[in-house]
N, C-alpha and C positions, 0 to 999 in steps of 0.2 A: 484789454486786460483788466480795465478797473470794474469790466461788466460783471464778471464772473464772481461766483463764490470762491471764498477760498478753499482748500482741503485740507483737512482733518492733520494736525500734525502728529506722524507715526510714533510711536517707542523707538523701532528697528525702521532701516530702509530698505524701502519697499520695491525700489524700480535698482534697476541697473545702470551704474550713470559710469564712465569708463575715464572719464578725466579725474573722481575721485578716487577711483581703484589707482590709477596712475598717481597721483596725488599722494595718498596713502601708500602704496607700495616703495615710492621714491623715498619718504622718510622713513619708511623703515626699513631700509635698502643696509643699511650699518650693522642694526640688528640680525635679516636677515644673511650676514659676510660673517656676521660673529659665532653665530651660528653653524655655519659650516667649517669655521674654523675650528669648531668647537668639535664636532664631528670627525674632521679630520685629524685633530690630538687624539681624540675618543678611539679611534680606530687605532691609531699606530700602538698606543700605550694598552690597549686590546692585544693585537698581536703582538707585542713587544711580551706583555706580560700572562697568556693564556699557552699552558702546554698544547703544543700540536698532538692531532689525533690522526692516528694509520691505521690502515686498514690493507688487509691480506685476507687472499681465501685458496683453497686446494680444490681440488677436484675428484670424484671417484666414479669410476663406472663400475657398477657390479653387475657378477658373472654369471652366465646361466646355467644350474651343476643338471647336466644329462639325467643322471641318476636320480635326481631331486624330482626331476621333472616327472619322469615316468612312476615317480612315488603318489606325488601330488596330483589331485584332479584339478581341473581350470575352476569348478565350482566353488572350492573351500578355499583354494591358496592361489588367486592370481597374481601377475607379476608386481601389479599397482599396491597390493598390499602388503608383498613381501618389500619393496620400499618404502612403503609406510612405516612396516616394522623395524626396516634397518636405521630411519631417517630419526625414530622415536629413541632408538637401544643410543645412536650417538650423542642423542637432547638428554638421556639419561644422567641424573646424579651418580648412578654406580659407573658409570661407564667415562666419565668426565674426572672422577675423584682420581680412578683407574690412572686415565692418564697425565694428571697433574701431579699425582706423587711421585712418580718417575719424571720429572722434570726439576731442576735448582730452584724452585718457587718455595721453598720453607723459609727461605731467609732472602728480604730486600734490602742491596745496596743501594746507597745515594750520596750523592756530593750536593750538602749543603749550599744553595744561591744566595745573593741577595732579596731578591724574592721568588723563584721558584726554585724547588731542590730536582735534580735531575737525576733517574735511577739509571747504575750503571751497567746492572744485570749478570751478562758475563764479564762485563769490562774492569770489574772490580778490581785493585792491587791487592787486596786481603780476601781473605776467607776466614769464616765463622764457624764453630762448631759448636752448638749449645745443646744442653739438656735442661729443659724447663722443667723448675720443681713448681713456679706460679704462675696458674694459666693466667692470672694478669697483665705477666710480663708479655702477653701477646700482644703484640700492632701496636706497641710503645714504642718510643724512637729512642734508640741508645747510642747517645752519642761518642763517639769515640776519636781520640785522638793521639795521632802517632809523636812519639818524642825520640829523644837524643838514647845512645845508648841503650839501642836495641829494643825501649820500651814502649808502654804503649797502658792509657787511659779510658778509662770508659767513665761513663757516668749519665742516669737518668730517675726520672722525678715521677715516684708512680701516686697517683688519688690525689697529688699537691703535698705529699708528705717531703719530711727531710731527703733532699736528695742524695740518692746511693750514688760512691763515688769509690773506682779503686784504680791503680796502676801498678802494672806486673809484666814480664816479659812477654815477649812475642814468642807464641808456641807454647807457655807455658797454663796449664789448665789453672783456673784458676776456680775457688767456691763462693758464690755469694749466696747472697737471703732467695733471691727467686730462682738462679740458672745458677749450672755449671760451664763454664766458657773456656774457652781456647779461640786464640786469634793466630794466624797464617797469614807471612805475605806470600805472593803466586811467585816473586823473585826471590827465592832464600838470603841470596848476599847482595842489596841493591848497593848500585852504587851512590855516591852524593847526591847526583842530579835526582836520580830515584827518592832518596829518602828527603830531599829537600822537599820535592813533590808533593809527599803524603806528608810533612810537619804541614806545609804553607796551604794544604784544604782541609775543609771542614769536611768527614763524613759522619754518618750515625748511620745504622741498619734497625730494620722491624725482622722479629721473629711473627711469622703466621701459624698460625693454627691448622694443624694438617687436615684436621676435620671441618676447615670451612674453606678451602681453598676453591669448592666448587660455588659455595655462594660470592668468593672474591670477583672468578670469573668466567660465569655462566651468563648474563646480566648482557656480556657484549658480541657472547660466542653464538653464531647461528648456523644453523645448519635444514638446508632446505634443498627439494627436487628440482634440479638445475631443468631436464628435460627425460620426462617419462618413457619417451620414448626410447632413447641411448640408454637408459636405467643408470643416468649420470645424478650426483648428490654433489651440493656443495657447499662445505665447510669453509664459514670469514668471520673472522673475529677483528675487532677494534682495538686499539689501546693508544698509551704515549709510547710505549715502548716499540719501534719497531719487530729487531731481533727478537724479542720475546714473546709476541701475538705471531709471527712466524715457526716459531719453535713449538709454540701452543698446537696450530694448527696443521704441520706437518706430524707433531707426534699424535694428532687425533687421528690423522687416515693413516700411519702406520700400525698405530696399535688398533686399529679398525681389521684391519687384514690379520694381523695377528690374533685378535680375539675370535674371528671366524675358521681360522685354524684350531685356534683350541677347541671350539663346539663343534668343528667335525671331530676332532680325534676323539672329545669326550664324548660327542655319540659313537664311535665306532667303537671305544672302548667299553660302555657299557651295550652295545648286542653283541661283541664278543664275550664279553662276561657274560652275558642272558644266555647265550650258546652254550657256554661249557658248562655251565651249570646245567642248561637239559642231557647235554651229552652224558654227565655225568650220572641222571637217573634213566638216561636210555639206555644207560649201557648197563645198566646192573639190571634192567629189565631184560634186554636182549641175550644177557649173559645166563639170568635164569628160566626162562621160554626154552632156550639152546639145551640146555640142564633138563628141562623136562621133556623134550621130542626124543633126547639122546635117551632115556631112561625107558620112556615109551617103547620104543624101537627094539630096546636091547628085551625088553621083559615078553614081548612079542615075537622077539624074532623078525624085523620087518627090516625091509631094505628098501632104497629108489628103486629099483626095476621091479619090485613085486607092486608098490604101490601108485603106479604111473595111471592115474585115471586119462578119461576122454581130453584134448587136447583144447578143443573150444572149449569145453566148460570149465577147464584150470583159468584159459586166459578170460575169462568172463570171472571167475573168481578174485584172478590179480587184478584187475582193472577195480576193482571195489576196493581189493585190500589198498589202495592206490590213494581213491577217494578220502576211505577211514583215516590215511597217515595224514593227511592234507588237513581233515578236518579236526585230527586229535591234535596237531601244531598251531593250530588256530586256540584249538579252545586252551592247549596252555598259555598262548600269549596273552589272552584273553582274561585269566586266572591272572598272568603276573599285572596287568592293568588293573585288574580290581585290589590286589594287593599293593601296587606303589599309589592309587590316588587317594589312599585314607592319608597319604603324607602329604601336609599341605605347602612345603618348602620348594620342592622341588619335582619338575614331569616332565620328563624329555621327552617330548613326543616325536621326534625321529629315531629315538630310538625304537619305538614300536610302529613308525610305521613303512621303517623298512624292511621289518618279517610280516606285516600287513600285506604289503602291498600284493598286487594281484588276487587277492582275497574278494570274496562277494561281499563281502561285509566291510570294503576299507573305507567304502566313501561315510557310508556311517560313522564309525569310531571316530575315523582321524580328523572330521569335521568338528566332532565333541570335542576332541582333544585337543586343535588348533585353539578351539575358543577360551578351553582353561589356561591351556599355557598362557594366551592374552594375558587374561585375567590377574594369573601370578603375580606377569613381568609387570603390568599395571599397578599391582599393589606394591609389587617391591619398590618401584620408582615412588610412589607414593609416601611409603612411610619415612623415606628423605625430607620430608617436607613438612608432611606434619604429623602428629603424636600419633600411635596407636589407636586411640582412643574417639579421635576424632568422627565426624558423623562421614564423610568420604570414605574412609575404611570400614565403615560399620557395612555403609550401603555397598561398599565394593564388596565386601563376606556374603552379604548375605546373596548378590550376586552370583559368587564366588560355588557355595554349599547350593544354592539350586541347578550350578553344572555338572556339579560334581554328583548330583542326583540324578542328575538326568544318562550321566556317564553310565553311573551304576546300573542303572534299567534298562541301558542301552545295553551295555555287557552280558550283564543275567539274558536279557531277551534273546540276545546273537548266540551266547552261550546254549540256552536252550534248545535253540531253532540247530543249532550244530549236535545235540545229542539227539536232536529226532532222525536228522540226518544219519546220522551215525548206524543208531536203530533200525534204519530203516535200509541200509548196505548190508546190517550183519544180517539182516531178515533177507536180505536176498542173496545171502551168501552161504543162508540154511539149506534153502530153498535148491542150490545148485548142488548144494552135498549130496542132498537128498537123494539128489539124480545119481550121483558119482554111488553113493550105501549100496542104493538101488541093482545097481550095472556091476556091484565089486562081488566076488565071491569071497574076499576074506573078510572075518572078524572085524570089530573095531576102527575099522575106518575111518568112522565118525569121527572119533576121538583123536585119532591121528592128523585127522586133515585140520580139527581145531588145532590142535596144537600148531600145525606149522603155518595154517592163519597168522596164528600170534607171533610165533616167531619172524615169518615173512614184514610182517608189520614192524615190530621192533627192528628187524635187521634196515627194513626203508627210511623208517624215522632218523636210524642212525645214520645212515647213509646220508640222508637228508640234511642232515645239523652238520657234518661232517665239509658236505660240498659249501651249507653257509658259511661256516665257519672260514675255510680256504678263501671262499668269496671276497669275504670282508676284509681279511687279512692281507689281502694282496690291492686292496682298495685302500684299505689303510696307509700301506708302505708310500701308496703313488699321490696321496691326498696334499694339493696343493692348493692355494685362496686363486678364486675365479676372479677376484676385485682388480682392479687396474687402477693405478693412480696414474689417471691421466696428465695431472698439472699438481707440482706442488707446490707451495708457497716458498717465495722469496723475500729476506726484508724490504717493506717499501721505502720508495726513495723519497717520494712528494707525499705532505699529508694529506687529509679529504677535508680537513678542519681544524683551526679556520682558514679559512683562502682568502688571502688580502684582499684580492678585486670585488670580490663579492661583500665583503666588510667593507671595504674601501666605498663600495657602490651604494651600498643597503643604508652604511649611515648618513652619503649625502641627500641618497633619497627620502629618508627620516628628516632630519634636518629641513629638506627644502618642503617636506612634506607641513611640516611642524610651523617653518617660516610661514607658507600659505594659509597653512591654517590659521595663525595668528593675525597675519595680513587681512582675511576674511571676515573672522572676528572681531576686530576692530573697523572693516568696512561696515559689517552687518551693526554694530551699534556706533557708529560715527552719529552722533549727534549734534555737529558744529555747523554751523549755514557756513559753506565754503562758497558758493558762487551768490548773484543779483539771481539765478533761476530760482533758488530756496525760498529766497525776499519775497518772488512772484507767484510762487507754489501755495504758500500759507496767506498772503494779507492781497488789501484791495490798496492799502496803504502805496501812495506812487512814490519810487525812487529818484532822491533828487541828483542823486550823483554817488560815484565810486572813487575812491582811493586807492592807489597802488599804493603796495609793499616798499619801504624802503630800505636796501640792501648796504646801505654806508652806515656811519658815524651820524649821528646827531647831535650836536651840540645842546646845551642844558636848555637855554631856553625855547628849543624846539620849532622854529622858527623859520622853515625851509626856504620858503615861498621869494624870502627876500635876498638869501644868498646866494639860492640859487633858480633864478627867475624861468629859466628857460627847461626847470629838470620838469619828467612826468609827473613831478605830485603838484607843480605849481600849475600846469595845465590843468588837471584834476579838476582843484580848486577854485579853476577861471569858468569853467564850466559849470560845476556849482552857484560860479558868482551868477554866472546868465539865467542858469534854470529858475534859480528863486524869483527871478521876475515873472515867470511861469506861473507862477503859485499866486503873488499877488503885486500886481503892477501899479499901483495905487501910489500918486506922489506924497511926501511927508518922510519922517524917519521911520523909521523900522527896528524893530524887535526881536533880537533870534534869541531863542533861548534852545540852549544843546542842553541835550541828557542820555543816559542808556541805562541798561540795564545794571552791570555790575561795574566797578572799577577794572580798571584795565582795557577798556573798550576804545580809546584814545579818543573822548571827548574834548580834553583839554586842546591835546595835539590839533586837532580839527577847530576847535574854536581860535586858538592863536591865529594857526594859521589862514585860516578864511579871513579873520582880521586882518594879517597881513594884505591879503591879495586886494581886502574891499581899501585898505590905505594905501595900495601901488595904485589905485586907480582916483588917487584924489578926494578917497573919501574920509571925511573924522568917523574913529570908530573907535568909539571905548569896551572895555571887554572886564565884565564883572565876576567873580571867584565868590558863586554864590555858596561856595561848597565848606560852610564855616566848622563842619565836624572833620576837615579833612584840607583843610587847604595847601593848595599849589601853585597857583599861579603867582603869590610872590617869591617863590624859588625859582620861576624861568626868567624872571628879568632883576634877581637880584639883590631884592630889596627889603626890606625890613618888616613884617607884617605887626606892627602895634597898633598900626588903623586899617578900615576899612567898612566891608557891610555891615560886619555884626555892631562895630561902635557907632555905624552912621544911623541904623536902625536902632538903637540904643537912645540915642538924641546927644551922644558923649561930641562926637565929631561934625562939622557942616558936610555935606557932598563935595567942595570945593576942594574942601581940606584932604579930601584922602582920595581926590585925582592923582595918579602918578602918572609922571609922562616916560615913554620909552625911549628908544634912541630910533626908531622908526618914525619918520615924517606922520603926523596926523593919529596914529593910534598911542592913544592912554586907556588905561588899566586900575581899575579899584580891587585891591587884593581882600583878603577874606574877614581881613583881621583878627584881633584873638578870639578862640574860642569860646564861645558863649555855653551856657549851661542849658540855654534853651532856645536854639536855632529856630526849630519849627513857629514857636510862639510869634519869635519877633519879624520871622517872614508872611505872617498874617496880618502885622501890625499896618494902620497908614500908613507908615514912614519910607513902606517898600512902594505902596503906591508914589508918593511922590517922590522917591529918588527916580526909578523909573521915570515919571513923566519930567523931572528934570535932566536927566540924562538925555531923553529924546529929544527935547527943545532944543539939547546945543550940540550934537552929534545925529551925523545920518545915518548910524547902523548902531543902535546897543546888544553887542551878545553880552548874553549871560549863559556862564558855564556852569549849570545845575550839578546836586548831588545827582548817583544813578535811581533812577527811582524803583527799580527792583528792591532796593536794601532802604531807604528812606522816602517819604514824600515831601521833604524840606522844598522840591524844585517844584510841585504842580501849580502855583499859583502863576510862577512867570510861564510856564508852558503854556496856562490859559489864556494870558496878558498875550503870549506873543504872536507877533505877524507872521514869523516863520520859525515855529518851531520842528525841531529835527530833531529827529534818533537815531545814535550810532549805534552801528552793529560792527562786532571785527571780525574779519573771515580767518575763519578754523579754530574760531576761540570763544565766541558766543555762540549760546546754543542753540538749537531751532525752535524751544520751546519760549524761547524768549520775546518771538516774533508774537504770541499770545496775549501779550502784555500792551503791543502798539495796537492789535487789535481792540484791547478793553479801554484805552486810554479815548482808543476814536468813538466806540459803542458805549458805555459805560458813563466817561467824564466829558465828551461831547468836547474833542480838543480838534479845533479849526483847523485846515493847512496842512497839520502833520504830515512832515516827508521824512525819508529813512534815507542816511548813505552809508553806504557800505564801505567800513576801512582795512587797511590795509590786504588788499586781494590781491594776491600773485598772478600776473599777467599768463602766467604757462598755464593755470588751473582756471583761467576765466571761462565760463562760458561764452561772453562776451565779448567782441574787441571793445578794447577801449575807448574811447572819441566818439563820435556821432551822437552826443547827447549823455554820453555817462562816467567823463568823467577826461580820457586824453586820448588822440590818436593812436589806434594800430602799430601805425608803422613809426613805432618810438625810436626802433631799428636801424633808421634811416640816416641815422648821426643829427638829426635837427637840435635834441635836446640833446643837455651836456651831462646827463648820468652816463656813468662809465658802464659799457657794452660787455669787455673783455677784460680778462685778468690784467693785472699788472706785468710785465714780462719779466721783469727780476720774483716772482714769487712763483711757486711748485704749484700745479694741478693740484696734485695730491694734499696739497694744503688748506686749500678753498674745502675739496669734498670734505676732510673731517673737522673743521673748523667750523663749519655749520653745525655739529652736532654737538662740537661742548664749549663754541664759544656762544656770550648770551646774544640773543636774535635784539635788535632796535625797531621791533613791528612794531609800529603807531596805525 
């Protein structure tokens, strides 16, 4: 081991060492209990004091209208996007606002808690009736309170001003500065127990704002395609309120059904009206065509059997006039589209393309017309949100006015392509007259056969609008919602949040998470030489021996070795006593001079007592307290410190004089004496040489117990003086960096012998056993030595564990 170099002492540790995890983990085994404890308050007074959140949803399948269907082509209107559009009309602010205000949500009740206030919804004893004159007084809490003799208080504090306060009957209207009020109990004549009820709770109510009801609660309401396939939708909203996110969302898929009722009836109601309205210039057409064949005929003299042409060439005539009425239906509808999309409010487009349909031209139009209607309903949900003005509606318009162009061109062009048409029946309905002039021997014919052209035609169209009309009407009367609410919502019973277990779980996971972490963080910069491997890691420097931790009482002068001859630390220090012959075997007296790095490293404790063990064995051993800025060793045995080194090296004292004997056989003690103004000086001086070599003349071991030399250099002279000087290091309290310093002493100042023993190291964290050279047997276990094993049987387990923690430790 002394061949090697040492290695590089880290910042952080570098290797994985599993007795110091264990080590470190065990003391902070407190921390991390307090910790979980802590977690587990943290949790309860969580749930104890956080509103639970429920959660409800309903269901809808919508229906597939027959008649819809054979309207619609698969191209423009599949099924996937007519639930888009229904999924979009329910996420809508017009459509939410719709049915919030048909619900009790203008006014919240609640019964004031100690710390949270609970709303009662329906459960209220009272009712409210106000008329706000200051929208202020919105989402203020007004509290109110019922008293004796029918009466009843209110009072709330609006911007921090003087607070409004009034009391007046129950039922009776009452006028203040912001609202007009009326208060209602739900039981007219309560009895005692009732009114004792409402005196002994706190309520207050919020008036909301009818116009923001939909930003109160859109935020938790969702609505999404459950499964495309079933064309199922489904509506869930959240809240604290049970019954009331129930109520939310049962009356969203009733009023769902209901508003699909009103857009069929309002479309069927407007192509009835579109109907009567043509009937009504069809008939004054048909009325006057009828007026002019009759006038024709009479000024003629013509009858049906004089004027019966060829029979194929009539029905080749009708089958045109047929066409013409088809096509002249078209182009009016076509006319009333060009006239509703200059209005940019409103375009039902079922209304026009249920006289569309079957048309050459429906896939066209109704395609245009699907995409405006979009367009619309897009803007209207839009300007819910934000201002007219904004750059989304600019770009939606402009949007908007290039469909609407495109409509128009569409129409003119269909329109067109329909009077060529047209043109182009009557040109072949000349064409057959021609034949009929030709074949007829009377007069006018011509004229005649136009005429009842026209008339034939007006009499079909009316015909025609006549049967629509009936159509509709009797479709109308039967019109019911295709939607099915499969599932509707129930109050829930269990909330979704927070869930104990999962709180319960998460914060001990946090907690032990957190413990670890910090467990690891202090592994990761542990910095203390805990084992003799650390010693071996960093120096060439050879260990003379190790100290166990001692877990009892120590008495003031420190002194183990001699009370209790047979414990682990006096073995320790027998083994010490042997190795130092290791070091230098040489007859004569000897020298030890102890020091370390910082105070607290139990150099003292280690010099007494190696004193003591080298005086159990017969030997004189004076032990000197060179430590004159700080001394102690006349406080372990007692004694008055007005002499010693500093007065001996002074020339005030003889060495004789300021020998103190102990009550131990053979070991004396020179204490520090008073403090000098200039320690360092006077241990330069002769006077320390020849105390020392007086000292050795008449004793066989002189320790002397240096200042640490980390914080002074008062001790390096006798360090160099002596035959065996040692450095103490204390495990898990001196730092690794310290081990640099035995290094410099051996490189640097050229200090002989230098051995290192390691104090007080806990037998559970050694790397080492104990004995065979470093310091006491293994097997301490064995009952050989008389330190106590096991608790005391009159004291608690649970005493020892936290007793270590806050009472103070006697590690020498």
């Amino acid at each position: 081991m002394t061949g090697n170099n040492p290695k590089r002492i880290p910042e952080l540790n570098e290797e994985l060492d599993f007795k110091l995890l264990y080590h470190i983990t065990k003391r902070n085994i407190l921390f991390q209990v307090i910790l979980l404890a802590l977690a587990i308050a943290g949790s309860f007074l969580y749930l104890r004091y956080t509103p639970s959140v429920y959660s409800t949803s309903a269901i809808i399948q919508l229906g597939t209208d027959e008649h819809m269907n054979q309207l619609l082509t698969p191209v423009f209107f599949r099924h996937e996007d007519e639930m888009a559009q229904k999924t979009e009309l329910i996420r809508s602010s017009v459509f939410q606002q719709r049915v919030l205000s048909k619900l009790p949500l203008h006014v919240g009740y609640f019964n004031r808690g100690r710390v949270l206030n609970f709303e009662l919804y329906t459960k209220s004893p009272f009712r409210v009736e106000a008329s706000v004159k200051n929208p202020q007084i919105y989402g203020l809490q007004i509290n109110i309170e019922f008293l004796r003799n029918n009466k009843v208080g209110i009072h709330y504090n609006k911007n921090g001003n003087t607070p409004t306060r009034k009391e007046f009957s129950i039922g009776e209207t009452v006028n203040l500065p912001d609202l007009d009020l009326k208060v209602e109990l739900i039981y007219p004549d309560p009895t005692e127990e009732q009114l004792n009820e409402l005196i002994r709770n706190n309520y207050f109510f919020v008036l909301h704002n009818p116009s923001k009801l939909y930003a109160n609660y859109s935020a938790t309401l969702k609505v999404n395609v459950l499964n495309a396939s079933a064309r199922t939708i489904i509506i869930s909203k959240t809240g604290n309120n049970p019954a009331k996110i129930s109520d939310i969302v049962n009356a969203m898929a009733s009023e769902f059904n209901l508003y699909d009722m009103e857009v069929k009836t309002a479309s069927s109601d407007k192509i009835l009206e579109f109907i009567e309205r043509q009937l009504g210039l069809v008939f004054d057409q048909l009325t006057q065509s009828e007026l002019e064949l009759e006038r024709f005929k009479r000024a003629h003299n013509l009858d049906q059997t004089t004027t019966t042409p060829l029979s194929s060439v009539h029905a080749r005539i009708e089958d045109f006039e047929n066409q013409i009425v088809s096509l002249q239906m078209e182009e009016r509808l076509l006319s009333e589209i060009e006239r509703v999309i200059a209005d940019d409010s409103n375009i039902d487009v079922f209304r026009f393309l249920a006289v569309l349909s079957g048309s050459d031209h429906h896939a066209t139009i109704s395609g245009l017309l699907l995409t405006l209607q979009n367009q619309l309903l897009e803007r209207e949900k839009l300007l819910y949100e934000v201002t007219p003005n904004s750059r989304q509606v600019d770009a939606l318009n402009f949007q908007i006015n290039i469909q609407k162009r495109m409509l128009k061109e569409s129409v003119v062009s269909v329109k067109n392509n329909i009077r060529l048409q047209i043109a182009g029946l009557e040109s072949r309905i000349d064409e057959f007259e021609s034949v009929l002039s030709e074949r007829s021997d009377r007069a006018n014919h011509s004229e005649l056969n136009r005429l009842q052209r026209i008339f034939n035609i007006n009499e079909r169209f009316y015909n025609q609008l006549v049967e629509k009309k009936a159509e509709h009407s009797i479709s109308r009367a039967g019109l019911v919602t295709q939607n099915i609410l499969l599932e509707s919502s129930v109050p829930p019973a269990r909330p979704i949040a927070p869930l104990p277990n999962t709180i319960y779980l998460a914060s001990l996971l946090a907690a032990g998470l957190l413990g670890l972490g910090i467990i690891l963080l202090k592994y990761l910069f542990y910095n203390k030489i805990h084992s003799i491997n650390e010693i071996f890691k960093y120096t060439r420097t050879p260990v003379l021996g190790i100290i166990p931790r001692h877990k009892g009482e120590i008495e003031e002068n420190q002194i183990l070795v001699i009370k209790k001859p047979k414990s682990i630390i006096a073995e320790s220090l027998r083994s010490v006593r042997t190795n130092l012959q290791f070091i230098d075997n040489t007859p004569g007296a000897k020298l030890i001079a102890v020091t370390s790095t910082v105070s607290g490293e139990g150099k003292t404790f280690f010099a007494l007592n190696l004193a003591g063990v080298l005086a159990f064995s017969e030997k004189k051993v004076v032990v000197i307290d060179l430590d004159m800025r700080k001394p102690n060793i006349h406080k372990r045995f007692k004694v008055e410190n007005t002499s010693g080194v500093s007065t001996i090296l002074s020339g005030i004292h003889k060495i004789e004089d300021c020998i103190n004997k102990s009550q131990i056989k053979n070991l004396d003690f020179i204490s520090a004496g008073p403090v000098p103004p200039n320690p360092s000086e006077l241990i330069l001086t002769p006077n320390m040489d020849k105390m020392l070599a007086f000292l050795k003349s008449n004793y066989d071991f002189v320790i002397v117990d240096n200042p640490p030399v980390g914080i002074v250099t008062d001790g390096m002279k006798s360090i160099l003086l002596a035959d065996y000087p040692v450095y103490i290091f204390k495990a898990n309290y001196s730092s690794r960096i310290f081990i640099d310093n035995v290094n410099r002493l051996v490189a640097e100042n050229n200090v002989k012998n230098l051995s290192i023993v390691l104090n007080c190291v806990d037998p559970e964290f050694s790397s080492y056993g104990f004995g065979k050279g470093y310091g006491f047997y293994s097997e301490f276990d064995s009952g050989y030595y008389d330190e106590p094993l096991t608790r005391p049987s009159n004291k608690p387990a649970f005493t020892g564990f936290f007793s270590k923690y806050f009472k103070k430790k006697n590690d020498f």
